[in-house]
PDB file of N, CA, C and O in Angstrom, chain B, residues numbered from 101:
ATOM      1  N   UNK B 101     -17.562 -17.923  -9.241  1.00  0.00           N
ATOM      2  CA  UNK B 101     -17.292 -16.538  -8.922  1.00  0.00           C
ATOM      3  C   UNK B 101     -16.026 -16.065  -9.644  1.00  0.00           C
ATOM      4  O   UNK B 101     -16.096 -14.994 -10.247  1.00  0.00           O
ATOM      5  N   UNK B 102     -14.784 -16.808  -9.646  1.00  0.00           N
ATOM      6  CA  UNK B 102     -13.811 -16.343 -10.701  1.00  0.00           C
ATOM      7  C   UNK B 102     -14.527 -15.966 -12.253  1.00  0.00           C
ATOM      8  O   UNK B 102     -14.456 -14.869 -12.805  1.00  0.00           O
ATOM      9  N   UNK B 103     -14.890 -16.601 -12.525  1.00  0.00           N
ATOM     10  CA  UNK B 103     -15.529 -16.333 -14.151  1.00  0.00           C
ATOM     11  C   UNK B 103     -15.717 -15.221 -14.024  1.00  0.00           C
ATOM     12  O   UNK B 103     -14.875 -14.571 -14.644  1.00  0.00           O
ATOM     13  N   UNK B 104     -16.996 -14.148 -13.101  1.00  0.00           N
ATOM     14  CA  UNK B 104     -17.211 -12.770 -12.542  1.00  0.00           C
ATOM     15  C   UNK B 104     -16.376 -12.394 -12.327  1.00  0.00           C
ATOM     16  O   UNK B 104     -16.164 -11.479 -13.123  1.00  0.00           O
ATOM     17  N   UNK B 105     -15.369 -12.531 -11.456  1.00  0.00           N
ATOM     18  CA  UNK B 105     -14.090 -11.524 -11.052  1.00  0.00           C
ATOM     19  C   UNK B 105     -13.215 -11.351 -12.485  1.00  0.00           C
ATOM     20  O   UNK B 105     -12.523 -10.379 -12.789  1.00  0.00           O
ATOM     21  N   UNK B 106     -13.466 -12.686 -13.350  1.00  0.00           N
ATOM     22  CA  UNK B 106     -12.303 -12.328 -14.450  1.00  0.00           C
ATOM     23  C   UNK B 106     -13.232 -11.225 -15.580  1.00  0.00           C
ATOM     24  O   UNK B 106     -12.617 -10.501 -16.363  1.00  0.00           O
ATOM     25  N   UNK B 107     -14.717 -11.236 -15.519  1.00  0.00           N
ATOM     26  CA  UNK B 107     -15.562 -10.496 -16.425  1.00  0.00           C
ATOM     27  C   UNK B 107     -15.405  -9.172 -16.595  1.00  0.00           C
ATOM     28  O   UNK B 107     -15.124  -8.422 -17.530  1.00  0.00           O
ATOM     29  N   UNK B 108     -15.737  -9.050 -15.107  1.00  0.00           N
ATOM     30  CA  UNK B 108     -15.690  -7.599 -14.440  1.00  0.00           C
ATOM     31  C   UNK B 108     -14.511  -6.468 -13.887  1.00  0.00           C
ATOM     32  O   UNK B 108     -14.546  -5.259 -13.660  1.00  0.00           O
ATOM     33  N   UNK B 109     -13.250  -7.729 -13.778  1.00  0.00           N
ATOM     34  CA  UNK B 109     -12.132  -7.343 -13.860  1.00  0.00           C
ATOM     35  C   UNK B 109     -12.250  -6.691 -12.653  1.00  0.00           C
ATOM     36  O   UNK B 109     -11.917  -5.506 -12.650  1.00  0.00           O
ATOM     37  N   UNK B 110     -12.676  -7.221 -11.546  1.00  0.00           N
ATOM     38  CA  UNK B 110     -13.005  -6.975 -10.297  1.00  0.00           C
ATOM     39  C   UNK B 110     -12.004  -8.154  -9.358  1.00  0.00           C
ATOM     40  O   UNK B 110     -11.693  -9.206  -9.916  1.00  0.00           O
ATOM     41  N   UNK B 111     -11.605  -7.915  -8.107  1.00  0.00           N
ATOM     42  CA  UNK B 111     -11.394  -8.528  -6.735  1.00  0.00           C
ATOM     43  C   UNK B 111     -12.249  -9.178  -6.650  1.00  0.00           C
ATOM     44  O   UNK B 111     -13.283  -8.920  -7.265  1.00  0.00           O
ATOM     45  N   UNK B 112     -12.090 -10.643  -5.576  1.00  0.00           N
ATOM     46  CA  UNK B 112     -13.319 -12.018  -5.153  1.00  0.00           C
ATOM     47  C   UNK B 112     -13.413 -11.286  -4.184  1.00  0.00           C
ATOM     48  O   UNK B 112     -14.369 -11.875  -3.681  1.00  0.00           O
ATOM     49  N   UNK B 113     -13.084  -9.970  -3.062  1.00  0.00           N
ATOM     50  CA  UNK B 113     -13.537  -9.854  -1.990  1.00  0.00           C
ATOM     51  C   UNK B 113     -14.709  -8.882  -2.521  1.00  0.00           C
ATOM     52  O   UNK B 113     -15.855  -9.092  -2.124  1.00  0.00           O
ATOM     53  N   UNK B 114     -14.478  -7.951  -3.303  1.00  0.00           N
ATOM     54  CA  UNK B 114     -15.562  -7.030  -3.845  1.00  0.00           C
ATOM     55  C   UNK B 114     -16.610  -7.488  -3.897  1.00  0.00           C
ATOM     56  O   UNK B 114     -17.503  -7.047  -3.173  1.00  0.00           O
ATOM     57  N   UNK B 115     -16.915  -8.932  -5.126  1.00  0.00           N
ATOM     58  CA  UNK B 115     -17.688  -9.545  -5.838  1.00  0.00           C
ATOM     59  C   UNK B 115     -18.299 -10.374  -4.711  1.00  0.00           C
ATOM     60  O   UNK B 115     -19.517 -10.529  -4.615  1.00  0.00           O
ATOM     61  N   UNK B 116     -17.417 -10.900  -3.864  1.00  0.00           N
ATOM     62  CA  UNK B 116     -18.192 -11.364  -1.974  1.00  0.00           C
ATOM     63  C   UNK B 116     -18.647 -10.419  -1.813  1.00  0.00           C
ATOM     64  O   UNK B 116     -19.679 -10.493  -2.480  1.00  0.00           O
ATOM     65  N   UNK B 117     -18.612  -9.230  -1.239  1.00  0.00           N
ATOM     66  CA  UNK B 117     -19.256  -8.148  -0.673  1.00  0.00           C
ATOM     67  C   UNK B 117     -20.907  -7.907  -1.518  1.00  0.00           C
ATOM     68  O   UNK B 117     -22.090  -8.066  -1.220  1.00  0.00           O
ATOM     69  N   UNK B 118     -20.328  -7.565  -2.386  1.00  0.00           N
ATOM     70  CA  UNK B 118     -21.770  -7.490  -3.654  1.00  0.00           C
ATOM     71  C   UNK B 118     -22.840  -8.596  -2.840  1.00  0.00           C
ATOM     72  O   UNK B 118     -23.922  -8.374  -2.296  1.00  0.00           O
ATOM     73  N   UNK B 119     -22.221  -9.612  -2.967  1.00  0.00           N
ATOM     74  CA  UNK B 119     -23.262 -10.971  -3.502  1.00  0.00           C
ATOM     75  C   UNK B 119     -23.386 -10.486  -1.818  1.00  0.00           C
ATOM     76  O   UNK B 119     -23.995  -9.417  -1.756  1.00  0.00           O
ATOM     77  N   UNK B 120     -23.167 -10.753  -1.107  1.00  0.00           N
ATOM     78  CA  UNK B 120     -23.669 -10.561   0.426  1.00  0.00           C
ATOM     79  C   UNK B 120     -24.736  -9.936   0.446  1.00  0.00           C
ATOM     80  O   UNK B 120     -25.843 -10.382   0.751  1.00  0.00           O
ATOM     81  N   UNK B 121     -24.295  -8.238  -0.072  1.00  0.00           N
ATOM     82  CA  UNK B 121     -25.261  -7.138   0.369  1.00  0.00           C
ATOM     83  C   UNK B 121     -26.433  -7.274  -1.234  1.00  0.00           C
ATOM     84  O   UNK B 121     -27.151  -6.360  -1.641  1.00  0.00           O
ATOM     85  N   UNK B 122     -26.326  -8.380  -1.735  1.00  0.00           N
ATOM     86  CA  UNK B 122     -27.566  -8.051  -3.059  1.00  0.00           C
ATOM     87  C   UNK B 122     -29.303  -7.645  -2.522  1.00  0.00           C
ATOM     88  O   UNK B 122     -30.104  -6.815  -2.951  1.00  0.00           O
ATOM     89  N   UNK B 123     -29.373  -8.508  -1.572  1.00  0.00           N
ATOM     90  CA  UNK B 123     -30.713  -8.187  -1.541  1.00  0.00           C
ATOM     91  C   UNK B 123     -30.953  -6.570  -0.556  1.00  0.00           C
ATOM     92  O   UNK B 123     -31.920  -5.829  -0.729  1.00  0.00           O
ATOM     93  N   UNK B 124     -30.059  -6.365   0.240  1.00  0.00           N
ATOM     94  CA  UNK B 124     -30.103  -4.621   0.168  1.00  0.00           C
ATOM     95  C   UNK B 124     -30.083  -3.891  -0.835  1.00  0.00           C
ATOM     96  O   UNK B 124     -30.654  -2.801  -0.849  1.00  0.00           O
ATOM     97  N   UNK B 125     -29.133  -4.581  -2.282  1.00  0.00           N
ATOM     98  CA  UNK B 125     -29.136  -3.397  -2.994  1.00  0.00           C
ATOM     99  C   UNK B 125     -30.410  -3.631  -3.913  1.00  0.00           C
ATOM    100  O   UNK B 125     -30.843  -2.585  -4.395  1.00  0.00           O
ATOM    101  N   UNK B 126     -30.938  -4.511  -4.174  1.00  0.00           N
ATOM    102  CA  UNK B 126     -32.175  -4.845  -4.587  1.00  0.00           C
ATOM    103  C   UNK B 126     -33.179  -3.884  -4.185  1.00  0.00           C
ATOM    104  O   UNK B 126     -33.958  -3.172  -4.818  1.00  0.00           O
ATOM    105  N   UNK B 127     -32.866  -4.121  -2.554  1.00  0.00           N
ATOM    106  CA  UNK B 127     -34.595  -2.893  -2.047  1.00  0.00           C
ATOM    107  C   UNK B 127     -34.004  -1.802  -2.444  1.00  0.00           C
ATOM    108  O   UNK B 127     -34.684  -1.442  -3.405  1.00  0.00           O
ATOM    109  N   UNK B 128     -32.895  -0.820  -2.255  1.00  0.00           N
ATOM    110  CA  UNK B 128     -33.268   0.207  -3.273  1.00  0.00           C
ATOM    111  C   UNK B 128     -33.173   0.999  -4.431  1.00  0.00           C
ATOM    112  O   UNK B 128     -33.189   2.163  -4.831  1.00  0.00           O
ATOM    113  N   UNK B 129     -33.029  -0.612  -4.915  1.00  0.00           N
ATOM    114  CA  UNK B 129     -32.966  -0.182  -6.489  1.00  0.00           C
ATOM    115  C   UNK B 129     -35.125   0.077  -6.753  1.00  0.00           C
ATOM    116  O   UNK B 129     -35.709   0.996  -7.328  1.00  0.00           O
ATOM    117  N   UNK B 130     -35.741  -1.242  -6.004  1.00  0.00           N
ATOM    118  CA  UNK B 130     -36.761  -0.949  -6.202  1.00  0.00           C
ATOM    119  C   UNK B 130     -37.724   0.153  -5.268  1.00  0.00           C
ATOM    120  O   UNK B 130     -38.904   0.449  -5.457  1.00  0.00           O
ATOM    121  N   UNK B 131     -36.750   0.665  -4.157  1.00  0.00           N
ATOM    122  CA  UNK B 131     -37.239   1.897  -3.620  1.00  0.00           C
ATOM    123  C   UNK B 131     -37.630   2.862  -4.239  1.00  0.00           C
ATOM    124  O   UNK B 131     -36.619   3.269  -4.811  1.00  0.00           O
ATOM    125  N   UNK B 132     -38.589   3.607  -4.542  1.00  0.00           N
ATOM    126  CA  UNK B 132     -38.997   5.289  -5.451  1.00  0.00           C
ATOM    127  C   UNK B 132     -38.145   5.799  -4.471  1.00  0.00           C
ATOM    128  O   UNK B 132     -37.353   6.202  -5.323  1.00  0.00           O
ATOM    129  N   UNK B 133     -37.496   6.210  -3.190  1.00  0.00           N
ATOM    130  CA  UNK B 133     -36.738   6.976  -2.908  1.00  0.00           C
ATOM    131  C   UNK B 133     -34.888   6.974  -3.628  1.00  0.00           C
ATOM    132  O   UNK B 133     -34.407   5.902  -3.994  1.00  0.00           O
ATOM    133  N   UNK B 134     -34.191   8.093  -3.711  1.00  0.00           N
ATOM    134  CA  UNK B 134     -33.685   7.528  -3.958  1.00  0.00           C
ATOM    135  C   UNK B 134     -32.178   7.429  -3.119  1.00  0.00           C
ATOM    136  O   UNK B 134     -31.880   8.031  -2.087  1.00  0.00           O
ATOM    137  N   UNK B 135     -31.313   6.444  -3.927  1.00  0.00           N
ATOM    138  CA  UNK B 135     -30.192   6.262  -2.318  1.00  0.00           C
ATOM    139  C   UNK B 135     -29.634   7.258  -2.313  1.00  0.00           C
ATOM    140  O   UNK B 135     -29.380   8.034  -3.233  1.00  0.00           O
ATOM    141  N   UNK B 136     -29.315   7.302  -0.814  1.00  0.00           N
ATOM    142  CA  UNK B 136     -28.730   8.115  -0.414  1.00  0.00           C
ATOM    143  C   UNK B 136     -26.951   8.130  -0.342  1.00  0.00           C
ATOM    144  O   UNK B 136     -26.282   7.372   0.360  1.00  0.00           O
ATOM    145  N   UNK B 137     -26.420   9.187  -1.252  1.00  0.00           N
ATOM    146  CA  UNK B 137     -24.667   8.969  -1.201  1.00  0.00           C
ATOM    147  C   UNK B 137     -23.814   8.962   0.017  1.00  0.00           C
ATOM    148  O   UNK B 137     -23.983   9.844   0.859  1.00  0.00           O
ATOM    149  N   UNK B 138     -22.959   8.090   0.171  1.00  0.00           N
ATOM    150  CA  UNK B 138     -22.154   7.661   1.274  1.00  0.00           C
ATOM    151  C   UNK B 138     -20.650   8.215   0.354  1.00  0.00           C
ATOM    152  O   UNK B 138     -19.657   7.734   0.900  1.00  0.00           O
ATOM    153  N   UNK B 139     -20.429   8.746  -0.391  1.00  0.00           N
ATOM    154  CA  UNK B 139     -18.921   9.637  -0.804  1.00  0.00           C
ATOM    155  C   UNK B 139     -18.783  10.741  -0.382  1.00  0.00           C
ATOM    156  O   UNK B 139     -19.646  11.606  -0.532  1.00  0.00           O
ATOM    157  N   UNK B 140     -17.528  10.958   0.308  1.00  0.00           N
ATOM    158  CA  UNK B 140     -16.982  12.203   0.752  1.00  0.00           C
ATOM    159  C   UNK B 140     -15.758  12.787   0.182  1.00  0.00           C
ATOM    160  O   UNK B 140     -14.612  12.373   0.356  1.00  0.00           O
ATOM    161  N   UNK B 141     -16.030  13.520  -0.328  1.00  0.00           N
ATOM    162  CA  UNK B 141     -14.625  14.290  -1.114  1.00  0.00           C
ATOM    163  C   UNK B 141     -14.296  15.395  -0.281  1.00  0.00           C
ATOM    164  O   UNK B 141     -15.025  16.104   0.413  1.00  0.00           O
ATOM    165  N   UNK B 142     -12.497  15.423  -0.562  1.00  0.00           N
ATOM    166  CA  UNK B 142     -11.923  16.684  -0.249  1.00  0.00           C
ATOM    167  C   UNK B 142     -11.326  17.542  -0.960  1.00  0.00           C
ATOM    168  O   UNK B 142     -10.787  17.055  -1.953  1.00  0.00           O
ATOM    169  N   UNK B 143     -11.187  18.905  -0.798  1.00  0.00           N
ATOM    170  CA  UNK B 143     -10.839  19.917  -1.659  1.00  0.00           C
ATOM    171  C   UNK B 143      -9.141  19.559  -1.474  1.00  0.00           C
ATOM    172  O   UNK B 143      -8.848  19.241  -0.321  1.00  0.00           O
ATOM    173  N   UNK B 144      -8.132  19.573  -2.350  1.00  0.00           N
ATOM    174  CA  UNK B 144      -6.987  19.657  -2.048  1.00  0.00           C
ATOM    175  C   UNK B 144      -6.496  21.057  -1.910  1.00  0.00           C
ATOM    176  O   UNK B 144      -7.048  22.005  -2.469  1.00  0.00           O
ATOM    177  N   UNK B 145      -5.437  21.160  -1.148  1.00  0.00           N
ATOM    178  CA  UNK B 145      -4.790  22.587  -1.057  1.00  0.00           C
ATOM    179  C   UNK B 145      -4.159  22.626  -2.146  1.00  0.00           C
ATOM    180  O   UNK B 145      -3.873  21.633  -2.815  1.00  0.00           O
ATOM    181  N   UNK B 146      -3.848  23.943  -2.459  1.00  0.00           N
ATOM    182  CA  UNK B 146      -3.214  24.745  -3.499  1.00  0.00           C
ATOM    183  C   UNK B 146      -2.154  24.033  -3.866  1.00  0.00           C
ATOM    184  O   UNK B 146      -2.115  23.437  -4.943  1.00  0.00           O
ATOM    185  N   UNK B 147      -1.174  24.027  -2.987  1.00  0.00           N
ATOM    186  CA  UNK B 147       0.445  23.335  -2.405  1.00  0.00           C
ATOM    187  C   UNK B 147       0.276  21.579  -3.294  1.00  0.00           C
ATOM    188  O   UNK B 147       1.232  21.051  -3.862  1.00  0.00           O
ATOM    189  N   UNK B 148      -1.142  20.940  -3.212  1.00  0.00           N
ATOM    190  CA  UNK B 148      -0.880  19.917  -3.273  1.00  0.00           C
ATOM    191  C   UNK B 148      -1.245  19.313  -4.998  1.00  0.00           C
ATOM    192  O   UNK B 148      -1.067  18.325  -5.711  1.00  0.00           O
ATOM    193  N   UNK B 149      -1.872  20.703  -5.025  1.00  0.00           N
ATOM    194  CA  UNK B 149      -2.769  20.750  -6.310  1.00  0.00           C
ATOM    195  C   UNK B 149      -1.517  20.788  -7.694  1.00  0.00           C
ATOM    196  O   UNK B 149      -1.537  20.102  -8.715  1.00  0.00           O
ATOM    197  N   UNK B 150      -0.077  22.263  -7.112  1.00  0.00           N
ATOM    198  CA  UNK B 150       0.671  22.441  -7.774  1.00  0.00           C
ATOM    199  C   UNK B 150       1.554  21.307  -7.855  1.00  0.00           C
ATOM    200  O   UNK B 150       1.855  20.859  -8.961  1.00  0.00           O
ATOM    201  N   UNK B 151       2.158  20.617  -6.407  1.00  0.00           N
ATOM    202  CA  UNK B 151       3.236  19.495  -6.927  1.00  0.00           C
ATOM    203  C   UNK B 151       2.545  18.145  -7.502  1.00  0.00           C
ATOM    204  O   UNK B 151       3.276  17.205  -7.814  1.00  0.00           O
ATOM    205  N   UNK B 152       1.181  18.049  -7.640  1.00  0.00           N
ATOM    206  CA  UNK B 152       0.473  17.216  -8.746  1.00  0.00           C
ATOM    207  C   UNK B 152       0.775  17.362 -10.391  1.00  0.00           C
ATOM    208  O   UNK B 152       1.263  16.630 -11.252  1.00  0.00           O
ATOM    209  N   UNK B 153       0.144  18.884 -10.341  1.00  0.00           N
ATOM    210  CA  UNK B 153       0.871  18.807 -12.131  1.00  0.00           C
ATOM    211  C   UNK B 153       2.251  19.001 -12.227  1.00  0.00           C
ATOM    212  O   UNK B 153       2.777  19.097 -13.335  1.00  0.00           O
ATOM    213  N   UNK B 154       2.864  19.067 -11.245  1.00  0.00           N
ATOM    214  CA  UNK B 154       4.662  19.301 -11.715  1.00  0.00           C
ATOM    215  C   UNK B 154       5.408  17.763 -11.481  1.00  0.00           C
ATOM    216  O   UNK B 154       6.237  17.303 -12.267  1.00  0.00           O
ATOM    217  N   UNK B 155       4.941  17.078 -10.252  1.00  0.00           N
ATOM    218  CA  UNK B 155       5.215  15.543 -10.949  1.00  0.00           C
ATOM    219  C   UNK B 155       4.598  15.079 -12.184  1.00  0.00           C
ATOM    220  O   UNK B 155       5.296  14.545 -13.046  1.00  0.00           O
ATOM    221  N   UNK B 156       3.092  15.272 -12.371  1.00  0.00           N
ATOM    222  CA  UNK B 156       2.276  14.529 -13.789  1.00  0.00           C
ATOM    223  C   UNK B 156       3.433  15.560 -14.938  1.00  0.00           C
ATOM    224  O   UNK B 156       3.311  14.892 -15.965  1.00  0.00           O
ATOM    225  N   UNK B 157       4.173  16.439 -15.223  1.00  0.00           N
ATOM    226  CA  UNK B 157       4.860  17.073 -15.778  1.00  0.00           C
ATOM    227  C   UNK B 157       6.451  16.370 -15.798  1.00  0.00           C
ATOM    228  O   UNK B 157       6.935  15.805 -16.779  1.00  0.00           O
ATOM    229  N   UNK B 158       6.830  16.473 -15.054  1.00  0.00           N
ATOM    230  CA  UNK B 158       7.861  15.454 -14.902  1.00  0.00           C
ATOM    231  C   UNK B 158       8.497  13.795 -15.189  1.00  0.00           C
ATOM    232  O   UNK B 158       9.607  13.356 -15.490  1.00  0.00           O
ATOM    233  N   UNK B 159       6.633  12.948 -14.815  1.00  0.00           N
ATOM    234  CA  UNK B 159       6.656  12.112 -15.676  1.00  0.00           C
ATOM    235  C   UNK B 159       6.383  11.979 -16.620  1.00  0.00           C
ATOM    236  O   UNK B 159       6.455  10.844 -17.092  1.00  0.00           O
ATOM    237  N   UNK B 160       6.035  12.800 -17.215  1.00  0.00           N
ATOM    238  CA  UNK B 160       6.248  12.611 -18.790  1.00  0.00           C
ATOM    239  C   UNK B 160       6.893  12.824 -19.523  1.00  0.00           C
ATOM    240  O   UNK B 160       6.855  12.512 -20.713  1.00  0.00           O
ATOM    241  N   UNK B 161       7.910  13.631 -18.733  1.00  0.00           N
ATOM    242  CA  UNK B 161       9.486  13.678 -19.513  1.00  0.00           C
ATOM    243  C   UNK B 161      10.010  12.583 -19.239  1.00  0.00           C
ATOM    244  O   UNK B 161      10.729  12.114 -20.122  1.00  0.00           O
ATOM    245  N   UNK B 162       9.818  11.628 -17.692  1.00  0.00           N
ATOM    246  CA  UNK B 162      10.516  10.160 -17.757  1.00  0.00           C
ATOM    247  C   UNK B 162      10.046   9.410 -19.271  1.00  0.00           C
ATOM    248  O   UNK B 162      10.772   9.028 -20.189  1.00  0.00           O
ATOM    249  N   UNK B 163       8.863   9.373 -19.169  1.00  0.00           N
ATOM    250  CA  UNK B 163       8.520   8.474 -19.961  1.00  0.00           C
ATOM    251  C   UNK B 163       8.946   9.328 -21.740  1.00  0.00           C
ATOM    252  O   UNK B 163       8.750   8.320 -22.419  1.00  0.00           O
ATOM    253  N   UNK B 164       9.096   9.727 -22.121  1.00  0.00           N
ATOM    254  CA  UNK B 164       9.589  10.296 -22.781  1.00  0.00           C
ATOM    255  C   UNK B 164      10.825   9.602 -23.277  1.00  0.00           C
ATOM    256  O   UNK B 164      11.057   9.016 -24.334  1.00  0.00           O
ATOM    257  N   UNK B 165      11.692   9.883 -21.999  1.00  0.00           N
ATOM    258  CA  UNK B 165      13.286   9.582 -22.080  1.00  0.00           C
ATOM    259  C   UNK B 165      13.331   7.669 -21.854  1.00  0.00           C
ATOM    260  O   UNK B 165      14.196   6.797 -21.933  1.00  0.00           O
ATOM    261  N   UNK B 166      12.208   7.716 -21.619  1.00  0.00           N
ATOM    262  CA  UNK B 166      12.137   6.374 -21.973  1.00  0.00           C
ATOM    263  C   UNK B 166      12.476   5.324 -20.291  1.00  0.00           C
ATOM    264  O   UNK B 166      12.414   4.097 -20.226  1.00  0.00           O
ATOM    265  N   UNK B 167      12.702   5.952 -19.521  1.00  0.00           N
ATOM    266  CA  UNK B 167      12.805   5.576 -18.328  1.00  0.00           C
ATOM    267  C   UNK B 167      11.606   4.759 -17.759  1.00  0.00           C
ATOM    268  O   UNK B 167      10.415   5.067 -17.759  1.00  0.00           O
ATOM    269  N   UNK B 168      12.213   3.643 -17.276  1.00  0.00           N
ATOM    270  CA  UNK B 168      11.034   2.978 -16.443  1.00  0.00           C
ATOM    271  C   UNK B 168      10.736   3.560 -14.804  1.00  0.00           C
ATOM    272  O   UNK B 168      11.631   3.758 -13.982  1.00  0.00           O
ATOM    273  N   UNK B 169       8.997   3.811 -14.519  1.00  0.00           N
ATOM    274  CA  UNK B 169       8.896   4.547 -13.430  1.00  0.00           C
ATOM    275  C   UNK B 169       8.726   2.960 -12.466  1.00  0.00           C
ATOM    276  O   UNK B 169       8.447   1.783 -12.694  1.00  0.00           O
ATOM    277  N   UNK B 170       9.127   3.906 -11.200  1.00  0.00           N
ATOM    278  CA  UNK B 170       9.272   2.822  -9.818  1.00  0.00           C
ATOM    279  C   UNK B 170       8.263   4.210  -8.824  1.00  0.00           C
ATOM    280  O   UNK B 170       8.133   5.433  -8.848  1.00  0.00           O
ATOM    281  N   UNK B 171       7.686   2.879  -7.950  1.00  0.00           N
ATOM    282  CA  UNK B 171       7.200   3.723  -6.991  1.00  0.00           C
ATOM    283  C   UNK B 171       8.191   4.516  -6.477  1.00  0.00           C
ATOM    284  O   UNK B 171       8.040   5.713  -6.723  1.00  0.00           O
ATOM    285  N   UNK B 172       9.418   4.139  -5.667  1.00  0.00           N
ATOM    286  CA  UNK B 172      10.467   4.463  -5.322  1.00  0.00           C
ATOM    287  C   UNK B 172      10.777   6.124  -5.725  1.00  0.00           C
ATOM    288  O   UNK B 172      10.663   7.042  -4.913  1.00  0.00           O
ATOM    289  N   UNK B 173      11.137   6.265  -6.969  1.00  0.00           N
ATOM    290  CA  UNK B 173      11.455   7.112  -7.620  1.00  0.00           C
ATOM    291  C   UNK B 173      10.403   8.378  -7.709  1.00  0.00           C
ATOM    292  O   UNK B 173      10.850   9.478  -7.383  1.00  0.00           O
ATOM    293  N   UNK B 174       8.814   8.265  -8.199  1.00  0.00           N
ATOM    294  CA  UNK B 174       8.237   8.920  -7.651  1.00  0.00           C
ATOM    295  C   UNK B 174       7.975   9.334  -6.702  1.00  0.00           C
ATOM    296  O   UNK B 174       7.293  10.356  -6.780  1.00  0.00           O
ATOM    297  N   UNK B 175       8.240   8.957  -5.623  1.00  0.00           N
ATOM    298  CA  UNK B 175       7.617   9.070  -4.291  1.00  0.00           C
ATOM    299  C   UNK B 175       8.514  10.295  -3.981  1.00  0.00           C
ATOM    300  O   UNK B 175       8.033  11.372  -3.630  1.00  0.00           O
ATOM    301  N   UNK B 176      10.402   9.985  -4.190  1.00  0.00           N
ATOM    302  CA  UNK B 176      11.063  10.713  -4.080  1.00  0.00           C
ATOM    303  C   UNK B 176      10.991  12.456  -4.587  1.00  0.00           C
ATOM    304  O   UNK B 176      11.015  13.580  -4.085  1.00  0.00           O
ATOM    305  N   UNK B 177      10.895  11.820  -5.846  1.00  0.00           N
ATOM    306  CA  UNK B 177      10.496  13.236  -6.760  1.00  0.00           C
ATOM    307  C   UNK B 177       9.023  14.161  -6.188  1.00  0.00           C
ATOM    308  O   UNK B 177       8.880  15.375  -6.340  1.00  0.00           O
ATOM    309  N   UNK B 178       8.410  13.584  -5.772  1.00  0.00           N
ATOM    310  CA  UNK B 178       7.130  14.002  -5.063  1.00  0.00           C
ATOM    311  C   UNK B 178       7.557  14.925  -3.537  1.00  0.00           C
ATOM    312  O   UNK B 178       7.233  16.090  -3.306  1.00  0.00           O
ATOM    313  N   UNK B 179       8.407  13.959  -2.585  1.00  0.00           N
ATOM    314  CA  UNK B 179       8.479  14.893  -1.775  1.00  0.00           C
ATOM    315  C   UNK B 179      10.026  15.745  -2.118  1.00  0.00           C
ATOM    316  O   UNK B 179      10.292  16.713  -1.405  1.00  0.00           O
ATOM    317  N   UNK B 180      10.719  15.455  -2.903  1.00  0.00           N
ATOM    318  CA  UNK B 180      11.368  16.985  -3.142  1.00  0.00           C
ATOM    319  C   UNK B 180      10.833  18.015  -4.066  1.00  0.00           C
ATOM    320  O   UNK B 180      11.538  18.974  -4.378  1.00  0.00           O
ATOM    321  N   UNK B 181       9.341  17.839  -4.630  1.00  0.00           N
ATOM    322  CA  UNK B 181       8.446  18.693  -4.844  1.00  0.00           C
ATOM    323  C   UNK B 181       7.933  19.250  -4.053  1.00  0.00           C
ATOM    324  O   UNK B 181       7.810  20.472  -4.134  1.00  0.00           O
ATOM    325  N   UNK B 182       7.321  18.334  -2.712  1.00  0.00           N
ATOM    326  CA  UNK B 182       6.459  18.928  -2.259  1.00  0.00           C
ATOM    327  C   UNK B 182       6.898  19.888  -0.751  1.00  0.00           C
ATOM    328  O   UNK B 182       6.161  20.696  -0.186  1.00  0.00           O
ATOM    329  N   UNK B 183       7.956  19.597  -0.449  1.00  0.00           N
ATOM    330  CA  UNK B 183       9.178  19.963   0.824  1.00  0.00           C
ATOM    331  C   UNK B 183       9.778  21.423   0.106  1.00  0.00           C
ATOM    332  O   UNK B 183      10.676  22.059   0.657  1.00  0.00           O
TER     333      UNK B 183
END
């Protein structure tokens, strides 16, 4: 199973999960119906939409200036964006 996890560049718990559920995903791959989606997306607010591109804006002046990013540091810059 490492050999797979190193292929796929995947997690051993993922690649467990897979191999568990194969023969479910088997029936409906060979089902004519087809599966049904289990993803739920959300719309972001406006508010969250703007301090997105003004950090993605920001770091790229770090990186620019050549600065190494830390979670730390973003996180900061994020909520005195977003406050």
């Amino acid at each position: 199973m490492v050999d797979v996890t190193r292929s796929y560049n995947m997690n051993c718990s993922t690649i467990g999960t897979i191999l568990k559920n194969k023969d479910k995903i088997l029936e409906h791959v060979k089902s004519p119906v087809p599966m049904m989606s289990k993803i739920v997306s959300k719309k972001r607010g406006k508010v969250m939409e703007e301090m997105e591109k003004l950090l993605s804006v920001w770091m790229q002046g770090q990186h620019q200036r050549r600065v190494p990013p830390s979670v730390k540091l973003i996180q900061e810059k994020a909520k005195s964006l977003y406050g």
